[in-house]
C-alpha positions in Angstrom: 23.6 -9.2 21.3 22.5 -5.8 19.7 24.3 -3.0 20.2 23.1 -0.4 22.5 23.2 3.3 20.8 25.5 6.0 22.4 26.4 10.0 22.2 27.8 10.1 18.4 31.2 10.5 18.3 33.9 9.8 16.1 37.5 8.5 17.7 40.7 7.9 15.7 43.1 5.3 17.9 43.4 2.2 16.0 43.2 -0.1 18.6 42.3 -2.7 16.8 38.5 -3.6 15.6 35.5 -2.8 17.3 32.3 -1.1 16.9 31.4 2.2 18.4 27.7 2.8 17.8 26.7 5.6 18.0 23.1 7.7 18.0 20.2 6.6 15.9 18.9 8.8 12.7 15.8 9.4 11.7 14.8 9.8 7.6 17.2 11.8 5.9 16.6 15.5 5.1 17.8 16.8 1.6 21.3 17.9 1.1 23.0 19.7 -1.6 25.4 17.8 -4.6 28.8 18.3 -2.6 31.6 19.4 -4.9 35.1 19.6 -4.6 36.3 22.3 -2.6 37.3 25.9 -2.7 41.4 25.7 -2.9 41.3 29.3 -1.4 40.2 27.8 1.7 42.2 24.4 1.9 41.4 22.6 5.3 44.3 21.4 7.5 46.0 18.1 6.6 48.1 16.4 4.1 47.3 14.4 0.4 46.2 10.7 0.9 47.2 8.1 1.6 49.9 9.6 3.8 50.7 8.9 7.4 47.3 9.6 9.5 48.9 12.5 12.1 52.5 13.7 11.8 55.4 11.8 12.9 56.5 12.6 16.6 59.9 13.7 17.6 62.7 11.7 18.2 62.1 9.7 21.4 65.0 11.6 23.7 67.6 9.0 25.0 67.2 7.8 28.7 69.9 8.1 31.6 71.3 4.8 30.4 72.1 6.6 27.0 69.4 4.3 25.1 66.7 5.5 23.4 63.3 4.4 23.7 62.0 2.4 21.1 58.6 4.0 19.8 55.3 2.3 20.0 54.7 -0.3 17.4 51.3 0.6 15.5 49.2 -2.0 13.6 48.1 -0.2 10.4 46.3 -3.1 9.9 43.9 -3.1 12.4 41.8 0.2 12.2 39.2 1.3 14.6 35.3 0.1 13.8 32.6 2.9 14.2 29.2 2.5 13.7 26.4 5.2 12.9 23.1 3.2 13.5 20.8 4.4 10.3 18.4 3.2 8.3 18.9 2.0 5.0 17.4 5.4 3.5 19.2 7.5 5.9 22.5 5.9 5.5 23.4 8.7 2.7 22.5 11.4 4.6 24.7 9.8 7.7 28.0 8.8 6.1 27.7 12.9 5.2 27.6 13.6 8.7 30.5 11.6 9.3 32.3 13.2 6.7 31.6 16.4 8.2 32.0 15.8 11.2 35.9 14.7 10.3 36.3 17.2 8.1 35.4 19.8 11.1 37.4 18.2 13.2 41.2 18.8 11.4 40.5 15.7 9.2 41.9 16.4 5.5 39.3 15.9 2.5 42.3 13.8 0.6 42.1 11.2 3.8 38.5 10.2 3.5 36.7 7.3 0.5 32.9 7.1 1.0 31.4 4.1 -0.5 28.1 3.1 -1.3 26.6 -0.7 -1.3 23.4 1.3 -3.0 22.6 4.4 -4.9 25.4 6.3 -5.6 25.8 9.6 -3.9 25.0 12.6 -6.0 27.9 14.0 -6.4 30.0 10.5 -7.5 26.4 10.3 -10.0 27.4 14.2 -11.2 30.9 13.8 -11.6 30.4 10.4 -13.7 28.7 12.3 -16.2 31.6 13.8 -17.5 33.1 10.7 -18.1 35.1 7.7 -16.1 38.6 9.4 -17.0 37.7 13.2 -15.6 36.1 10.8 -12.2 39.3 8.7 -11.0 41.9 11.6 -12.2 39.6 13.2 -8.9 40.7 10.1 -6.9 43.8 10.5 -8.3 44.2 14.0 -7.0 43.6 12.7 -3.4 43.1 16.3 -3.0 39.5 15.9 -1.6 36.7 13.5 -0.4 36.1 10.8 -3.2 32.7 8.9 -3.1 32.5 5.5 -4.9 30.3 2.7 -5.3 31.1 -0.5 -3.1 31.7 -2.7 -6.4 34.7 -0.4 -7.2 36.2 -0.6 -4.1 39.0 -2.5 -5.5 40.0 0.3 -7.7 39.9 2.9 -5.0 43.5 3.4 -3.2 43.7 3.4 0.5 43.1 6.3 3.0 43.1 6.7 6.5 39.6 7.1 6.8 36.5 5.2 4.8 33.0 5.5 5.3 31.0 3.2 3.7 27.0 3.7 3.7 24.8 0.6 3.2 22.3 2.3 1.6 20.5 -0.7 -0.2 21.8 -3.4 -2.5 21.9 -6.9 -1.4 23.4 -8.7 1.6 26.0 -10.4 -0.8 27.5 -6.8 -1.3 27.5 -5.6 2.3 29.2 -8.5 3.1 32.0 -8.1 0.0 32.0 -4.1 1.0 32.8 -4.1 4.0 35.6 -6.4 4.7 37.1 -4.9 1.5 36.8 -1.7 3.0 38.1 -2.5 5.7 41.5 -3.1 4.4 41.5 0.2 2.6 41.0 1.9 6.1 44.4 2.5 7.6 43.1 4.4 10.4 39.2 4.2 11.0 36.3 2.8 9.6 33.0 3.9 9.4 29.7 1.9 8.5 26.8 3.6 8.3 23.5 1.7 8.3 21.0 -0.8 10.0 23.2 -2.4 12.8 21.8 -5.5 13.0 22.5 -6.1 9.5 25.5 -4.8 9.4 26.6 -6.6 12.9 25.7 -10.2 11.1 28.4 -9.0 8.1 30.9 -7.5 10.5 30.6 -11.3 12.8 30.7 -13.6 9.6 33.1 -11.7 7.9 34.9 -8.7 9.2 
């Protein structure tokens, strides 16, 4: 059954897989080569991979003198969103999701964009200068990295991963994304034509 579109939104409780669609795109609208960011202006968070929010308090012991045991969490089992897009908009909305996050307290060291297609301008820039200079950046995991889908493998896990299927061939959404899902420890985002990327997501994710 296709998924009807909703108000886009992004939500971070991992409660297990499941898609959140959210509102359609129309073609994508030029955007500048993002680079890494200013360190004067360092947003909120923490390096990746990291735990996804801080750790709470010590539970404070009952009346019985016991303490309460804390809720048990299944890293395993992030949340599923999907941004409805087609394939030559996917680009442009995987950057809206990463601004989105970002604007929302997310830190850039948390998030991995991958791309089944083209790759995004600014993995394409930094590449230039040579494989070495590009994964000492993911190294780093001091901002948002961007990869291609086929080197998911190599990339490390971070709470968040937004992958755009932006083209390529059915054979490498469907490797992408259930690969990218286990790199997502907190949320995943697929951005692309949902009825193709709902046949992927029921045969393999």
């Amino acid at each position: 059954m296709p998924l009807i579109p909703e108000e886009p939104q992004i939500h971070e409780s991992a409660q297990g897989p499941r898609v959140t669609p959210a509102t359609g795109r129309t073609a994508p609208t030029p955007r500048p080569v993002p680079g890494p960011r200013s360190a004067a202006s360092p947003r909120p968070g923490h390096p990746c991979p990291g735990p996804s929010r801080p750790a709470p308090p010590a539970q404070r012991a009952s009346a019985a003198g016991k303490p309460k045991p804390p809720r048990p969490e299944n890293p395993s089992a992030p949340q599923i969103q999907l941004v409805p897009a087609p394939a030559g908009g996917a680009l442009d909305a995987a950057d809206e999701a990463v601004d989105l996050l970002l604007d929302s307290g997310r830190a850039p060291g948390d998030v991995l964009v991958l791309t089944t297609g083209d790759q995004h301008p600014w993995a394409a820039h930094e590449l230039s200068f040579g494989e070495s200079a590009y994964w000492a950046q993911h190294d780093a995991c001091d901002d948002v990295f961007y990869a291609d889908a086929a080197s998911v493998e190599r990339a490390a896990a971070r709470p968040v991963v937004v992958v755009a299927v932006n083209g390529g061939t059915d054979g490498t959404a469907a490797d992408a994304l259930p690969a990218a899902l286990k790199k997502a420890s907190v949320l995943l985002i697929v951005c692309g034509d949902p009825q193709r990327i709902n046949a992927v997501l029921g045969a393999g994710v």
